[in-house]
C-alpha positions as CSV (number, residue, x, y, z in Angstrom):
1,X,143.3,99.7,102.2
2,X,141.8,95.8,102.5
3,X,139.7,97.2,105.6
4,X,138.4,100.3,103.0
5,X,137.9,98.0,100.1
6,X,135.9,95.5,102.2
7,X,133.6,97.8,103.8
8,X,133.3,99.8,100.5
9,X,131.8,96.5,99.3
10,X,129.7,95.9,102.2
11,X,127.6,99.2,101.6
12,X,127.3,98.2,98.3
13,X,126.0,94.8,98.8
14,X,123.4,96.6,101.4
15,X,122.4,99.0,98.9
16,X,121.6,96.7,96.5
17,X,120.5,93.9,98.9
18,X,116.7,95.5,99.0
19,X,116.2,96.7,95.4
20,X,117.6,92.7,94.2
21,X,115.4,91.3,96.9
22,X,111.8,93.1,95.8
23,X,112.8,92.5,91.7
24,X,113.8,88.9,92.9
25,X,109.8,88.9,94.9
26,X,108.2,90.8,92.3
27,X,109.4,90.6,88.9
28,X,112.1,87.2,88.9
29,X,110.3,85.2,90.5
30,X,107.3,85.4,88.7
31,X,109.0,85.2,85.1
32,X,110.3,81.4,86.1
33,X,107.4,80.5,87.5
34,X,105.3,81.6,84.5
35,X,107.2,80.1,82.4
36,X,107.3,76.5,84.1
37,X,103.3,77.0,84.4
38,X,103.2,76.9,80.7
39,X,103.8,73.6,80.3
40,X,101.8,72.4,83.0
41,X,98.0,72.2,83.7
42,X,97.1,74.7,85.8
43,X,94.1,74.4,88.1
44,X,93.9,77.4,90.7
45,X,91.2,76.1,92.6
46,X,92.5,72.8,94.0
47,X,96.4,74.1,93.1
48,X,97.0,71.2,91.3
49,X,99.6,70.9,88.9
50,X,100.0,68.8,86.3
51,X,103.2,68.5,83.6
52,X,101.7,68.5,79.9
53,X,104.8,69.1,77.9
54,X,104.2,71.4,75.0
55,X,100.3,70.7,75.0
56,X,99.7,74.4,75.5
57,X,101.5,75.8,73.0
58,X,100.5,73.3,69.9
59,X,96.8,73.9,71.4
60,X,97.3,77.8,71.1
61,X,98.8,77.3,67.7
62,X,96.3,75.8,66.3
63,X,93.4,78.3,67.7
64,X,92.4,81.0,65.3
65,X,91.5,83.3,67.9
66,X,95.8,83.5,68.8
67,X,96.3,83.8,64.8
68,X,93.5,86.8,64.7
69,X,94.7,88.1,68.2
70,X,98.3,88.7,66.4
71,X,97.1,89.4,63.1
72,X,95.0,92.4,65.0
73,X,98.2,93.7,67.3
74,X,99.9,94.3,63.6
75,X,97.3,95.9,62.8
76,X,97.9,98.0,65.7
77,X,101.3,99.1,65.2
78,X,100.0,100.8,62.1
79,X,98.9,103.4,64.5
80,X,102.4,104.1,65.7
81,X,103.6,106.6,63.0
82,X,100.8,108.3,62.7
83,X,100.2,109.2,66.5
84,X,104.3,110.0,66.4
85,X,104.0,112.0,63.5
86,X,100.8,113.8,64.6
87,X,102.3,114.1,68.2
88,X,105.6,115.4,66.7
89,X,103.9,118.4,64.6
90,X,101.6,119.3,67.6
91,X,104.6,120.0,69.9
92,X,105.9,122.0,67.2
93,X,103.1,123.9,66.7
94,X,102.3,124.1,71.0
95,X,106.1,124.8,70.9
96,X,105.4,128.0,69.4
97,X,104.7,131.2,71.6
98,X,101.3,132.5,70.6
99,X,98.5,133.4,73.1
100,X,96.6,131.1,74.7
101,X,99.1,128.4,73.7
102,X,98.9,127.0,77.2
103,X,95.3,126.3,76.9
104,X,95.4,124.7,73.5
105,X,98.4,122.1,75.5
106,X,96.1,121.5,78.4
107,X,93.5,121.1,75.7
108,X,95.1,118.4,73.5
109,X,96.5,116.8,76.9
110,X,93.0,116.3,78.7
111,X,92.2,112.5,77.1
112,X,95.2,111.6,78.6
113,X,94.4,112.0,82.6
114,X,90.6,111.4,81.8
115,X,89.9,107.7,83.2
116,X,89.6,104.7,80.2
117,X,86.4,103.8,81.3
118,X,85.1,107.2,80.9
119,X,86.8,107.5,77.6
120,X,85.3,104.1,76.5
121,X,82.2,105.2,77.8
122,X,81.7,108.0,75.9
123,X,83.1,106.4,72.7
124,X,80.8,103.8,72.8
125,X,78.0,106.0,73.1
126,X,79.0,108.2,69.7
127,X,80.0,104.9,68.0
128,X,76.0,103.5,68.9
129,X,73.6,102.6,66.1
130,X,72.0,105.8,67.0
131,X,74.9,108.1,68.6
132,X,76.7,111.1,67.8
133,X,78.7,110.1,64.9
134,X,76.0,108.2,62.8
135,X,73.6,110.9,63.4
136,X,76.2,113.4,61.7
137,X,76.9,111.4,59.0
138,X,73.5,111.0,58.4
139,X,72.6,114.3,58.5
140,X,75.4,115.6,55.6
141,X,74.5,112.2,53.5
142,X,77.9,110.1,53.6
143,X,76.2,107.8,55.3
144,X,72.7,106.5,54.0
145,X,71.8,103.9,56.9
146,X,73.5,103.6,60.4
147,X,76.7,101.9,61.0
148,X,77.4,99.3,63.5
149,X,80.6,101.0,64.3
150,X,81.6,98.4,67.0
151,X,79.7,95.2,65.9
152,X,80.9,94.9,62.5
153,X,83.7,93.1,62.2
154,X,84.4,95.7,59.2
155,X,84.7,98.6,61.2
156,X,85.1,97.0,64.9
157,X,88.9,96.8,65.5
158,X,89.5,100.4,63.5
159,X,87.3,102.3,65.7
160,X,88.7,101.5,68.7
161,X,92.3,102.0,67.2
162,X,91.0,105.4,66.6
163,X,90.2,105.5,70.1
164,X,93.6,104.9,70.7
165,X,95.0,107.5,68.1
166,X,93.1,110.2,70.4
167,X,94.1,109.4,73.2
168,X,97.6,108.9,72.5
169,X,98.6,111.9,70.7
170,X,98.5,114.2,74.0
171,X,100.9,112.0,75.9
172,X,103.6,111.5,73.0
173,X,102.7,115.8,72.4
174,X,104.3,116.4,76.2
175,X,107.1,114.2,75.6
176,X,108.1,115.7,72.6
177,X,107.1,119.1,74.0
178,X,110.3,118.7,76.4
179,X,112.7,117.5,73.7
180,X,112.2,120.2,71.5
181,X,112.5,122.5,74.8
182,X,115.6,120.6,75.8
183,X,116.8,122.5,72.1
184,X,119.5,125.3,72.4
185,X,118.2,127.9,70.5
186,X,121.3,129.3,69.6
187,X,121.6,126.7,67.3
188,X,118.3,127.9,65.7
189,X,120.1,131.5,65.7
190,X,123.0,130.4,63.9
191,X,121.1,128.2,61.3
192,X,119.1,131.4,60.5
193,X,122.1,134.0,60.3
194,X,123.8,131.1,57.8
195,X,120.3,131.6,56.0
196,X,118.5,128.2,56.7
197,X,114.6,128.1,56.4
198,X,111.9,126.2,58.2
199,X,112.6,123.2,56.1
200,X,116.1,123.4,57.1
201,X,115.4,124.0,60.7
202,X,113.2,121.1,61.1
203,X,115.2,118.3,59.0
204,X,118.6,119.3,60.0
205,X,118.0,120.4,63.7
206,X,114.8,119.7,65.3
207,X,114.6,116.4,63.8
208,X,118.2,114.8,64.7
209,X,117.8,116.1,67.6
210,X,114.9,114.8,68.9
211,X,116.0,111.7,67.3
212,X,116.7,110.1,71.2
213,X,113.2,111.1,72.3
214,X,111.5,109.7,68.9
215,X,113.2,106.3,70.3
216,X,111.5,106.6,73.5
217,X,108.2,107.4,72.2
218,X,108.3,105.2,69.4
219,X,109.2,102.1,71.6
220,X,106.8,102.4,74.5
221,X,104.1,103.0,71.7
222,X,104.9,100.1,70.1
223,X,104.4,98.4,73.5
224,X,101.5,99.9,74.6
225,X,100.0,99.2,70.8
226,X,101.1,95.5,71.4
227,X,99.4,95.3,74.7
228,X,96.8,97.2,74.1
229,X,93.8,95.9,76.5
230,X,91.5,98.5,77.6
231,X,89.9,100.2,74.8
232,X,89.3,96.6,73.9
233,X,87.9,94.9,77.0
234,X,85.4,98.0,77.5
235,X,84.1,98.7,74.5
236,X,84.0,95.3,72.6
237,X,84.8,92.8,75.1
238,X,86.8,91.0,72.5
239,X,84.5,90.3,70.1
240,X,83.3,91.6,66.2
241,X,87.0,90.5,65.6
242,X,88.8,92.9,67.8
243,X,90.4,90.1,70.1
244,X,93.8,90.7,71.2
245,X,97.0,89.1,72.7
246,X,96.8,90.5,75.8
247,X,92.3,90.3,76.0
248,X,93.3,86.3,75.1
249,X,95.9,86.0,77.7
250,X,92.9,87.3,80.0
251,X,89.9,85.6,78.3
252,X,92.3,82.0,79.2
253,X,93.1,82.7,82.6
254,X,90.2,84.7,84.0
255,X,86.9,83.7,81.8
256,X,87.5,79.8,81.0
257,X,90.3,79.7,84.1
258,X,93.3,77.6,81.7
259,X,96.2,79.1,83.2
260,X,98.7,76.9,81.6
261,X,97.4,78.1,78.2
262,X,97.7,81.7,79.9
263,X,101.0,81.7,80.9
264,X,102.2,79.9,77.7
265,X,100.3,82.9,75.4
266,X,101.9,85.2,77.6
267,X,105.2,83.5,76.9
268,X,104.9,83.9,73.3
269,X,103.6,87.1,73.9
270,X,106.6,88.4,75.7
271,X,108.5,86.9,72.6
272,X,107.2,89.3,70.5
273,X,107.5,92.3,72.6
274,X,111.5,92.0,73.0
275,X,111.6,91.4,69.1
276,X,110.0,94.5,68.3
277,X,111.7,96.1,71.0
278,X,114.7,95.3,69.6
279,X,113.4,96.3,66.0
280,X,113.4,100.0,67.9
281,X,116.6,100.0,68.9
282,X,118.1,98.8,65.4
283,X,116.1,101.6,63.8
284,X,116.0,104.8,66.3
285,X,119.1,103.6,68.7
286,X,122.7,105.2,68.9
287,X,124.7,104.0,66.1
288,X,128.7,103.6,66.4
289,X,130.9,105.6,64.4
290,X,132.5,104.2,61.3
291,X,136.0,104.1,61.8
């Protein structure tokens, strides 16, 4: 039984040997060393290193850029329940069997596989001084002179959340698209012969239900709100206040090359990301039963 027990124990420490090793490479290693480059001066063309303490953090709290950068990833998160909500009622509605629903799924789900820089692209050209959308609101008199949809620091940041909003809403739609499939419908069958409506339906079983997929969605939307980068980086290259904590993290390391400050942002950054990971989890996640 010794010899089993041992051997049992050998596989296992093989098994795991080469998934521990490539985190330990790829993701452990990394984490400590980022984290003791935040207090140090960082320079990566002569590798030096020099230990500075806490200089990087008191200098990035007391930049307004990081206070605008976090102010502006709030901001963000407002985007959240409306793309869930929005995604939610368009997997009902591509839930439903109706013809050509298959097209009107591939339809809302294109955005999603089209590249960002396309997508930015083509924003940016309907967001110009004289693109699609000015000239329509022109032409039916909301507007009386152009906008400067992604200079103004008015309208900078909400236009490429709205970017965001679009593109999002297909991706969330699939997800929720398999949760409602993942639904018995006898239980849909027996609410109806027991004389429950649509309301009922939806707030007593579609909703609970889908209750451990709204986690999901809600949490790696919160992220990707958080860390949004892209939408930023190609259509306003940070600026017309639209700066963000990840566009800083990259404006320090790869634009004015201060990696300590970087690494320490990124630090700070990470912070945040676990706390409103955790908000998730209080708010969508299994709760115990009361005994």
């Amino acid at each position: 039984m010794r010899a089993r027990k041992r051997q049992t124990i050998i596989i296992a420490v093989l098994f795991l040997a080469v998934p521990l090793t490539l985190l330990s490479i790829f993701t452990y290693y990394p984490i400590i060393r980022g984290i003791i480059l935040s207090f140090c001066d960082y320079n990566m063309f002569t590798k030096k290193i020099t230990w500075v303490g806490l200089s990087n953090y008191k200098e990035i709290f007391r930049n307004k850029y990081f206070y605008e950068a976090l102010v502006n990833i709030l901001k963000y998160l407002i985007v959240v329940p409306f793309i869930q909500f929005v995604a939610i009622l368009t997997a009902i509605l591509v839930n439903q069997k109706l013809p050509g629903i298959k097209f009107f799924r591939t339809l809302f789900y294109v955005p999603v596989i089209t590249g960002s820089v396309i997508v930015s692209m083509t924003w940016r050209w309907i967001y110009n001084v004289d693109g699609l959308l000015n000239s329509f609101l022109l032409s039916i008199g909301v507007i009386k002179e152009p906008v400067m949809w992604l200079t103004d620091e008015r309208f900078a940041l909400y236009s490429v959340m709205f970017v965001t909003f679009w593109r999002g809403i297909g991706y969330y739609m699939v997800i929720y698209l398999a949760g409602l499939q993942n639904i018995p419908t006898e239980l849909y069958e027996a609410a109806k012969i027991d004389g429950a409506n649509s309301r009922h339906l939806l707030t007593k079983i579609t909703l609970p239900l889908l209750k451990p997929t709204m986690l999901f969605c809600f949490t790696i939307s919160s992220l990707a709100a958080l860390k949004v980068f892209e939408e930023v980086f190609l259509m306003t290259q940070g600026g017309s206040g639209t700066t963000t904590m990840m566009y800083l993290i990259y404006d320090y390391a790869f634009v004015r090359f201060k990696f300590g400050l970087s690494t320490a942002t990124s630090v700070i950054f990470a912070g945040i990301l676990i706390t409103f990971t955790v908000i998730n989890f209080k708010f969508f996640g299994p709760r115990g039963e009361k005994k």
